[in-house]
C-alpha positions in Angstrom: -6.8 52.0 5.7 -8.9 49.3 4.8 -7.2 48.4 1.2 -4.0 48.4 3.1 -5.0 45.7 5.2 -6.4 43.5 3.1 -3.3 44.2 1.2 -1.6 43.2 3.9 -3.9 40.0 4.4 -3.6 38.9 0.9 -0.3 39.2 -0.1 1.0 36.6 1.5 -1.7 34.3 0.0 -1.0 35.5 -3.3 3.1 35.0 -2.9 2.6 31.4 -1.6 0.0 30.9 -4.6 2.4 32.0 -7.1 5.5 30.0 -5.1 3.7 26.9 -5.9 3.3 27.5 -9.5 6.5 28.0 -10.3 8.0 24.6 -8.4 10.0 22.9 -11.1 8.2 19.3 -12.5 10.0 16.6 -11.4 12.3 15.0 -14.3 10.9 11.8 -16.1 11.9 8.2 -14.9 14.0 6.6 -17.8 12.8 4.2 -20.1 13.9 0.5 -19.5 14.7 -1.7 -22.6 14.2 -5.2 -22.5 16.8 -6.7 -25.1 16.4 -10.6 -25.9 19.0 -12.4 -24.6 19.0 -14.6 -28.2 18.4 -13.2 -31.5 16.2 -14.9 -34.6 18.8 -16.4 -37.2 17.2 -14.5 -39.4 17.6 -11.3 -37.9 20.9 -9.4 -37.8 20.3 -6.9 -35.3 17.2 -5.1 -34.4 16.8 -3.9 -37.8 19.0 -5.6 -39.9 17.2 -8.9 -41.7 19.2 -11.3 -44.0 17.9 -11.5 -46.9 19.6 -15.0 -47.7 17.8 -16.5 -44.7 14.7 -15.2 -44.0 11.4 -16.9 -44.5 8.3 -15.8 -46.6 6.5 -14.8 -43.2 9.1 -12.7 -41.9 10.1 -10.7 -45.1 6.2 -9.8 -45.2 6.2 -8.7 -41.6 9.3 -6.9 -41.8 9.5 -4.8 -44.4 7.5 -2.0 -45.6 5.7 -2.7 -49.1 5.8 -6.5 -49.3 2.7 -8.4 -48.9 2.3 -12.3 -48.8 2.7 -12.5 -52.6 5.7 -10.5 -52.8 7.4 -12.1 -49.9 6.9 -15.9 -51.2 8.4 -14.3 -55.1 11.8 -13.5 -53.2 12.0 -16.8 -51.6 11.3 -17.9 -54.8 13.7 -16.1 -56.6 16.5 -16.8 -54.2 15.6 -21.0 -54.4 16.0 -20.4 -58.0 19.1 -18.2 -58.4 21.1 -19.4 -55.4 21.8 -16.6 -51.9 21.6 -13.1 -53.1 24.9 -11.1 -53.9 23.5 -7.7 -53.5 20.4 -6.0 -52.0 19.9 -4.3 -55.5 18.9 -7.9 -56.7 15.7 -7.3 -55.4 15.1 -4.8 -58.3 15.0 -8.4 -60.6 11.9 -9.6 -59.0 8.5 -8.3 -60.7 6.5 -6.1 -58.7 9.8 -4.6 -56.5 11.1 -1.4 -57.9 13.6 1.3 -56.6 11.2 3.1 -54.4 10.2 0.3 -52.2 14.1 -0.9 -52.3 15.0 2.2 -51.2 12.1 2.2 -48.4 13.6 -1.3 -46.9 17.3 -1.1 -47.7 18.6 -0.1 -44.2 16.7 -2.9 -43.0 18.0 -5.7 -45.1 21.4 -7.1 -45.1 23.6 -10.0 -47.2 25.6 -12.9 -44.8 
């Protein structure tokens, strides 16, 4: 008789233990995104950067691979030969070779 009351006493501790476990989790606010209201010249879209306009500085801080040196050799190369035709003319300048082309090409685009 005892078991069966403390059964009795427990259960419905136990029920509204497990009732609270198994509440749903509320779902995630959404995320907000803040677009600029004017874009950089130099910059297509949020990924896309001209490679006819773009400065030394911003070459080296947006793409993968190019460092200060490599960054001032493309600006050189395009004062020299006139706006580039093709992304591939990258390949032309010493130090650039298909793999980091490959690793920056959906980021770079011709006007």
């Amino acid at each position: 008789m005892r078991n069966t009351v403390l059964s009795y006493l427990l259960l419905p501790l136990l029920g509204l233990s497990l009732s609270v476990q198994a509440a749903p989790t509320p779902a995630p606010a959404p995320a907000i995104e803040i677009i600029a209201p004017h874009a950089s010249a130099t910059m297509r879209t949020a990924t896309q950067l001209d490679l006819n306009t773009a400065d030394a500085t911003t070459l080296q801080r947006e793409l993968n691979g190019i460092g200060k040196a490599k960054a001032e050799a493309i600006v050189a190369y395009r004062e020299a030969n006139g706006p580039f035709t093709a992304v591939d003319e990258l390949l032309e300048i010493k130090g650039i070779g298909k793999a980091l082309l490959e690793r920056n090409r959906d980021k770079l685009t011709l006007q």
